[in-house]
C-alpha positions in Angstrom: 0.0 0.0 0.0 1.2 3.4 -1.1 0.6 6.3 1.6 0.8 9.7 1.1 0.7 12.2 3.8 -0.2 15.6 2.9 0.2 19.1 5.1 -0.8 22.4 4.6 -0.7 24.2 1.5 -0.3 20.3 -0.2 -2.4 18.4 -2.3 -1.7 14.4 -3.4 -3.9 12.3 -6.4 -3.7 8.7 -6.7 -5.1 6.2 -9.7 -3.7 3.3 -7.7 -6.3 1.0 -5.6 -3.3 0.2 -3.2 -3.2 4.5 -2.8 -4.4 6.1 0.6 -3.9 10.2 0.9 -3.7 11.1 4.8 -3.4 14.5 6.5 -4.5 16.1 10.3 -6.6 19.0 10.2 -7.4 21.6 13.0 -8.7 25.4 11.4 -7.6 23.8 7.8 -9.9 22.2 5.4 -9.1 19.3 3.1 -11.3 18.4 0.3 -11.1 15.1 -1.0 -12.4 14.9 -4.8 -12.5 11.6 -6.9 -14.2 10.2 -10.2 -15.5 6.7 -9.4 -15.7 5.9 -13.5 -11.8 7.0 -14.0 -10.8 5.9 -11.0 -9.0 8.8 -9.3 -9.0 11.1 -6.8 -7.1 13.8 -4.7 -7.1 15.2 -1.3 -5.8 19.1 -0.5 -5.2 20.6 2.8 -5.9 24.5 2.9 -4.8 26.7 5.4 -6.4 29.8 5.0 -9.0 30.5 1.8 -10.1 33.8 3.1 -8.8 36.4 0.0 -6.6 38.9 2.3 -5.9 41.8 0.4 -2.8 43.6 2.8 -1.5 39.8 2.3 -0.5 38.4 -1.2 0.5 35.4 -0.1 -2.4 34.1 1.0 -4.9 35.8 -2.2 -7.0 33.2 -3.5 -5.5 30.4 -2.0 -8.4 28.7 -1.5 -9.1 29.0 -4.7 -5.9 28.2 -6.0 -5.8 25.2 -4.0 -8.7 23.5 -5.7 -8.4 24.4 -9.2 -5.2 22.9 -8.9 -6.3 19.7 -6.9 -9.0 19.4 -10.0 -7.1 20.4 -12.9 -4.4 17.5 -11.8 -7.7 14.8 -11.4 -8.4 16.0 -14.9 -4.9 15.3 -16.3 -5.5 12.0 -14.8 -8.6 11.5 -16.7 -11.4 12.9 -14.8 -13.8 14.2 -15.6 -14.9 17.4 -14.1 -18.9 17.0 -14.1 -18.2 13.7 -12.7 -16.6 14.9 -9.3 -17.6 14.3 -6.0 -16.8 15.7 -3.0 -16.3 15.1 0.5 -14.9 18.1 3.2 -13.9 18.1 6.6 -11.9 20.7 9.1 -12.8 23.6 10.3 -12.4 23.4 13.7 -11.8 25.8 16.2 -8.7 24.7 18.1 -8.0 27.7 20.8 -11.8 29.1 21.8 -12.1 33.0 21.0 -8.7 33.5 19.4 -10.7 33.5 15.6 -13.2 32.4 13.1 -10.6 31.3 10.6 -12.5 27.6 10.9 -16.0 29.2 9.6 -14.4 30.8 7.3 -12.4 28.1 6.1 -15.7 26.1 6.2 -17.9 28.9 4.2 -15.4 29.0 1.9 -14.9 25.0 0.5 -19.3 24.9 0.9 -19.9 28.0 -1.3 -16.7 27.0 -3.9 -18.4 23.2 -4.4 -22.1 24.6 -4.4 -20.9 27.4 -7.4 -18.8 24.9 -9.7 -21.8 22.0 -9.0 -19.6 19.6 -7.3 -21.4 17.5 -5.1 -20.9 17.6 -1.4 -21.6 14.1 -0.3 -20.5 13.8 2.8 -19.1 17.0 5.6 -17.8 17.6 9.3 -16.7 20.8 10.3 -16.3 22.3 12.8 -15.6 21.6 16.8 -13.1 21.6 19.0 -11.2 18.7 17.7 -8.2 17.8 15.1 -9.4 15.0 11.8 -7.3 12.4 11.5 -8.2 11.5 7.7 -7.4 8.6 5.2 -8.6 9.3 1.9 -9.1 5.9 -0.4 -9.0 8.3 -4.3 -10.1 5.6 -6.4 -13.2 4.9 -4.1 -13.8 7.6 -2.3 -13.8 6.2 0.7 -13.0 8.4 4.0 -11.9 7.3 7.1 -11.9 10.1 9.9 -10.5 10.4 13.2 -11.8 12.9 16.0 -8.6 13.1 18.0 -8.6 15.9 21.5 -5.4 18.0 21.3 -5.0 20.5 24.3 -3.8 23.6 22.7 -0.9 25.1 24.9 0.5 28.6 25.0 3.9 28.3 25.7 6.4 31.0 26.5 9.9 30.1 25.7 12.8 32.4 27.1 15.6 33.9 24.7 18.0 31.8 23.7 21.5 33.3 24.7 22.4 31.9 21.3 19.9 33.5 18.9 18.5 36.0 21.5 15.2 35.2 19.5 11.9 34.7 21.7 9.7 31.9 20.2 5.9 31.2 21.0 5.1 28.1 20.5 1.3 26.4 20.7 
């Protein structure tokens, strides 16, 4: 069996029975796509979809993401009005810190609804990390609700890089 493991800002396809696509989600969204007649399928894992217009780097990468993710399923011999869909994520990992989750979730909803992709099956939302294993040939999803504790941690200077890090 062939396993690919996919994190943010990555996508993966397989036309392989033996392929499974895996990532962990918090705030991300990953939508996994596939063409049960061709036999393929992708998975992508988006950070942030929300258009930001003071940050270029993150424009349309929502967007980007998935016309990506289906113009590769394409190459591979989907085809696009056969497409199904199936999203999960958007949790919200550290309570009032932001809505990037909804956001997230508003976005991959509204982007299937306007290209006509079906959205067979969905979890967002929660407090939890996904654990996902993505079958693309099939389209078969396994997901795993997994409790992280979210820690703020304070981390003195280093006398070496006199840097001070925050790490969660």
């Amino acid at each position: 069996m062939k396993q690919i493991h996919i994190t943010q800002g990555e996508y993966a396809t397989g036309d392989d029975r033996g392929t499974v696509i895996s990532t962990l989600l918090g705030s991300c969204v990953s939508c996994c796509l596939w063409d049960l007649s061709a036999g393929v399928g992708g998975m992508n894992h988006i950070l942030h979809a929300r258009v930001q217009a003071d940050d270029p780097l993150q424009n349309g990468s929502g967007i980007n993401t998935m016309e990506v993710l289906i113009n590769a399923l394409i190459k591979l011999g989907a085809t696009r009005s056969n497409l199904k869909a199936k999203a999960f994520g958007g949790a919200q990992m550290v309570s009032g810190l932001s809505d990037i989750g909804e956001q997230n979730t508003a976005f991959i909803t509204n982007f299937l609804a306007q290209e006509g992709i079906p959205l067979i099956t969905q979890s967002f939302g929660g407090h939890q990390a996904r654990n996902l294993k993505f079958w693309p040939t099939s389209g078969r999803v396994m997901q795993k609700l997994t409790d992280v504790e979210v820690r703020w941690m304070e981390i003195e200077p280093s006398a070496q890089s006199g840097h001070e890090v925050g790490l969660f």
